[in-house]
C-alpha positions in Angstrom: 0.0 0.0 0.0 1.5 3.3 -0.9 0.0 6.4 0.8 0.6 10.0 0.0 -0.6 12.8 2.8 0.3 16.4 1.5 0.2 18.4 4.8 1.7 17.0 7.9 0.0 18.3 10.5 -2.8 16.5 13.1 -4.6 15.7 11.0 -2.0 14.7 8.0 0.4 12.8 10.4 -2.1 10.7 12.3 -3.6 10.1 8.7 0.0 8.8 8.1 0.8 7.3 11.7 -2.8 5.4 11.2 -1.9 3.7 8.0 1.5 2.4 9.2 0.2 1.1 12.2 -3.5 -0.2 10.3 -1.3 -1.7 7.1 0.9 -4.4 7.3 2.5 -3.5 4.5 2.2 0.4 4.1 4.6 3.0 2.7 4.0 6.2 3.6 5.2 9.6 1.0 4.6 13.0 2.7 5.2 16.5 2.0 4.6 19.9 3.7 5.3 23.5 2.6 6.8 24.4 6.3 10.4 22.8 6.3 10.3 22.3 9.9 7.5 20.0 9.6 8.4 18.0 7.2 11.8 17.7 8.7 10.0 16.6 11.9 8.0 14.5 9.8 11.2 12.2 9.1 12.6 12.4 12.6 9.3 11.0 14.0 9.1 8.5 11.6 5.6 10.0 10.4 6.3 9.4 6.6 9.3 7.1 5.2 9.9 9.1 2.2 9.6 12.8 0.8 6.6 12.6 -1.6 8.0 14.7 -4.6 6.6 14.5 -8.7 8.2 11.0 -9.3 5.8 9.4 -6.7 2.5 10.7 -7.5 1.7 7.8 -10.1 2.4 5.0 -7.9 0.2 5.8 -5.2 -3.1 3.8 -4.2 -4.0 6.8 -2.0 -2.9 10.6 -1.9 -4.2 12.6 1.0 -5.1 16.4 0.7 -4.5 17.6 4.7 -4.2 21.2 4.7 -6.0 24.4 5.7 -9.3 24.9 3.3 -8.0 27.5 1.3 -5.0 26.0 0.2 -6.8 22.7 -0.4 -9.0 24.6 -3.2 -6.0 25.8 -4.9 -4.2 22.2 -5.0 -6.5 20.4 -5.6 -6.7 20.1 -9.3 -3.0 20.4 -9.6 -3.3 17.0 -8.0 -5.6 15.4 -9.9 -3.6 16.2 -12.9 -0.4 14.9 -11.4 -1.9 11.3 -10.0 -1.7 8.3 -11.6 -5.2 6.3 -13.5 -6.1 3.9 -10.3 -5.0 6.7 -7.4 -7.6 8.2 -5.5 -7.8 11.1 -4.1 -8.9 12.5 -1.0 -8.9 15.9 0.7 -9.5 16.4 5.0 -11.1 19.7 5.0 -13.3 20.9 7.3 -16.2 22.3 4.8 -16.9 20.7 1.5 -19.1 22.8 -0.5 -16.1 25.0 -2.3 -13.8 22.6 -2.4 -16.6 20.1 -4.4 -17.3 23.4 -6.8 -14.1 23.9 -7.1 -13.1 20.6 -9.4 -16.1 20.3 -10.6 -15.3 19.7 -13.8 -12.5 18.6 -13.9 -11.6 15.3 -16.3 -10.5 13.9 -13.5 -13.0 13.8 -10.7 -13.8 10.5 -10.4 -10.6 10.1 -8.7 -11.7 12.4 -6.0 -13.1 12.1 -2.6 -14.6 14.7 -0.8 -13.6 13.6 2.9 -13.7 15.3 6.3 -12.3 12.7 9.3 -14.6 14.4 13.1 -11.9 14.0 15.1 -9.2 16.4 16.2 -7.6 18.0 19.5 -6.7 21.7 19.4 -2.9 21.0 18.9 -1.4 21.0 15.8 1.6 19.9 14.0 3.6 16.7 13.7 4.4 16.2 17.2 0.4 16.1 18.0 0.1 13.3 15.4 -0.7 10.2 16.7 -1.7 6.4 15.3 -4.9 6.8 17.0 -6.7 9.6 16.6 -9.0 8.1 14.3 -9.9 4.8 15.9 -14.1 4.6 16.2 -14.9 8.4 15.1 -16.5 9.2 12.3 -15.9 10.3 8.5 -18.1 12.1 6.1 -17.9 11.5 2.4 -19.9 13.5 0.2 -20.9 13.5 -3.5 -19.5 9.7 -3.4 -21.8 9.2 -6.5 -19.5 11.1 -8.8 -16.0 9.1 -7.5 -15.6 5.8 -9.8 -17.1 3.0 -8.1 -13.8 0.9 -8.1 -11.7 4.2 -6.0 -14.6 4.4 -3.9 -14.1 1.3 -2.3 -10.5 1.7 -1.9 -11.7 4.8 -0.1 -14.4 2.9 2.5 -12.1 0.1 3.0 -9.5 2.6 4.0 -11.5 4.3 6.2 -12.6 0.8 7.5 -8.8 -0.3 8.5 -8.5 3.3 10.2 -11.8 1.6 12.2 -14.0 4.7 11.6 -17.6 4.4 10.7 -18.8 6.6 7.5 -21.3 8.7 6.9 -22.4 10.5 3.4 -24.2 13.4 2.9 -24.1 16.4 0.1 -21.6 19.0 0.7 -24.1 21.8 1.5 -25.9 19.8 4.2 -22.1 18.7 5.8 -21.7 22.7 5.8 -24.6 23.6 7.5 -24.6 20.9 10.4 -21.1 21.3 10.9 -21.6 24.6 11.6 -23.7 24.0 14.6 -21.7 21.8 15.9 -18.4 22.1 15.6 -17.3 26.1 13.8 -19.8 27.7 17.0 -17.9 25.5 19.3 -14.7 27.3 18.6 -15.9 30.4 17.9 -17.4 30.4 21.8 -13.8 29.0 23.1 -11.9 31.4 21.2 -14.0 34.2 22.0 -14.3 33.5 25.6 -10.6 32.9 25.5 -10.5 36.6 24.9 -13.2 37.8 26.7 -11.2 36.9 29.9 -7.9 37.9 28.9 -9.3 41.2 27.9 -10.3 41.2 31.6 -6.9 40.2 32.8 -5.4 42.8 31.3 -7.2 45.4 33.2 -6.7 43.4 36.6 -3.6 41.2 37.9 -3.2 37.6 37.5 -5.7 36.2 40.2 -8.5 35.6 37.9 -6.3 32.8 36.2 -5.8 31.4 39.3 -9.4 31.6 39.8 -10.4 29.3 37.3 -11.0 25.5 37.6 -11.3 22.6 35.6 -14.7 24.1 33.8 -13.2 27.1 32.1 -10.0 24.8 31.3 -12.2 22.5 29.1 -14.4 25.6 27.7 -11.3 27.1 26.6 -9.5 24.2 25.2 -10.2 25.3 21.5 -9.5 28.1 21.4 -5.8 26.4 21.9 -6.5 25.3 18.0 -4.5 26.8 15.1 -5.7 30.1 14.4 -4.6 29.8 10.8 -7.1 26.8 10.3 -9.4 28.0 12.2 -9.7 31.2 10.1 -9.4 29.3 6.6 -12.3 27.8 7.9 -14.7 30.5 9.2 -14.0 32.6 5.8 -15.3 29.1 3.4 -18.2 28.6 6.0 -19.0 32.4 6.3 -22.9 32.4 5.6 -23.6 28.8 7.2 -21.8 30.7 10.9 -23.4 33.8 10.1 -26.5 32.1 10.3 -25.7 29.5 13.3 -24.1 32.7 15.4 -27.6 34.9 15.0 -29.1 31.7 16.5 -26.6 31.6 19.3 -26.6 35.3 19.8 -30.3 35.4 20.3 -30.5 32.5 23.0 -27.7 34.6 25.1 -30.2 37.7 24.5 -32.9 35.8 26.1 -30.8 34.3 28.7 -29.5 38.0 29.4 -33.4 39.0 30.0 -34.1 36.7 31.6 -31.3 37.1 34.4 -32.1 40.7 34.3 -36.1 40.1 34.9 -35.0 37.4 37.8 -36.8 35.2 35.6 -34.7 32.0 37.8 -37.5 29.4 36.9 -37.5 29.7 33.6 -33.2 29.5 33.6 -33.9 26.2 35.7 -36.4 25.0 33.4 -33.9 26.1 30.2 -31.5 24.5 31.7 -33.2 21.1 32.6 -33.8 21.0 28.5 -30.2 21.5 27.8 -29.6 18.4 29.8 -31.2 16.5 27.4 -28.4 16.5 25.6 -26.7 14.3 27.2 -28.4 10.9 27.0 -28.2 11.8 23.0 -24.3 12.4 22.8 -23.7 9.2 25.2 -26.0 6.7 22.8 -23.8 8.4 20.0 -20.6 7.0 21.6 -22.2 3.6 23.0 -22.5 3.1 19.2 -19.3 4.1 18.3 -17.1 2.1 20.6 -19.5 -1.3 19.9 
C-alpha cells in the first residue's frame, strides 16, 4: 500500500501514523510547505519518504490535509499529477467550495470529498498520533460522482482506520457542521478573549481563579488560528446564520437574568440536559 498525505499536521500525520500502524504493508510519501514540519515529519518517523513528482503515479492513495483554502488551490494540480487507479482524497473541514471547485474537472472521479470528526486543538507533527481516528466518524460526500472501483479503496480505507462513515451532500455537511463544531470554537476562542481582555485590566488572580470548567471551555480556542480562520471565511454564511441563532439564546438568557426570571433559567437549563443521553447513545454506538 502506498500512501501520499500532503500536509503534515494533526490531521496529515495521524492520517500517516494510522496507515503504518493499520497496514501491514504500508509506505508512507509525505510532504509539507513548512520545512520544519516535514523535517519533523522524518525524525518522528511519520512518513518514510519525501513525496516529490516522481511518486505521485504509484500511489493507491494521496491525502489532501491542509487548511481549506489552500486545499482549493491544489487540488486540481493533484488530480492532474496522479496516476489512472489513485484516489484522491482531501480532510477539509467544509466541503461545498472545495466540491465546486473541481467540478469539472476530467479527472474527478478520482476524487473524494472527505472530512475525518476528530481532532484535538494541537497542531503539527508532534500532536500526530496512530490513534486519533480509531471509532470516530468520516463524512464522504458527493460519493456518486467518485468511480465506483476508487470508492471502495476509499471505504475500505477508512474501515482499516476503524472509523464508521457517513455521506451526505456537501451543502448539508456545511450547514450541520456549523452547529456543531465552527460555533464551538468560535465560543472558546471568543471566551478565550473575553477573559484575557479582563486580565489585562486586573492582575493575574482571575487565572488562578479558574478550575477545571473554564479549562475545558477554553481548550479550543488552543486550535491553530490559521485553520481555524481558513475555515470560518469558506463557511461564512452557514456561521453567520448558526451565530444569529446563538446570539439570540444569550439575548434571552440575558433578559431573563435581568427580569430574575430563575424558573425559567432552571427549566432552560433542565432541556439542555437532554443533551446528554443523546451524545452518550452516540458513543455507545461508536465504541460497539
Amino acid at each position: 500500500m502506498k500512501i501520499g498525505v500532503v500536509g503534515l499536521g494533526l490531521i496529515g500525520g495521524s492520517i500517516a501514523l494510522s496507515s503504518k500502524y493499520r497496514y501491514i504493508d504500508c509506505h508512507v510519501y509525505g510532504m509539507d510547505v513548512n520545512s520544519e514540519h516535514l523535517q519533523m515529519a522524518k525524525q518522528l518517523k511519520i512518513i518514510d519518504h519525501q513525496l516529490d513528482e516522481t511518486s505521485y503515479e504509484d500511489l493507491d492513495i494521496l491525502i489532501l490535509s491542509t487548511p481549506v483554502d489552500v486545499a482549493i488551490k491544489l487540488i486540481s494540480p493533484l488530480l492532474d499529477k496522479i496516476g489512472p487507479n489513485t484516489l484522491l482524497m482531501d480532510t477539509g473541514s467544509t466541503k461545498r467550495l472545495i466540491c465546486r471547485s473541481i467540478a469539472n474537472h476530467t479527472k474527478r472521479e478520482q476524487f473524494l470529498a472527505a472530512h475525518p470528526i476528530a481532532g484535538t486543538e494541537f497542531s503539527g507533527p508532534k500532536a500526530a498520533t496512530n490513534r486519533l481516528f480509531t471509532k470516530q466518524t468520516m463524512i464522504f460526500c458527493e460519493t456518486e460522482k467518485t468511480r465506483a472501483s476508487l470508492l471502495d479503496v476509499g471505504y475500505n480505507f477508512i474501515e482499516k482506520l476503524q472509523m464508521r462513515v457517513l455521506t451526505m451532500a456537501p451543502e448539508d455537511h456545511d450547514k450541520h457542521i456549523a452547529y456543531v463544531s465552527h460555533l464551538s470554537h468560535i465560543s472558546s476562542f471568543m471566551l478565550g478573549k473575553t477573559v484575557m481582555d479582563k486580565e489585562e485590566k486586573s492582575d493575574n488572580v482571575i487565572y488562578q481563579m479558574a478550575g477545571s470548567g473554564f479549562a475545558s471551555t477554553v481548550r479550543l480556542a488552543k486550535s491553530n488560528p490559521t485553520t481555524w480562520t481558513s475555515i470560518f471565511k469558506h463557511n461564512q454564511q452557514n456561521i453567520l446564520q448558526v451565530l444569529k441563532q446563538y446570539i439570540d439564546k444569550l439575548d434571552k438568557f440575558k433578559s431573563l437574568l435581568e427580569n430574575e426570571d430563575f424558573e425559567t433559567i432552571r427549566q432552560q437549563l433542565e432541556k439542555s440536559n437532554e443533551i446528554k443521553p443523546i451524545l452518550k447513545g452516540i458513543h455507545s454506538n461508536h465504541i460497539q
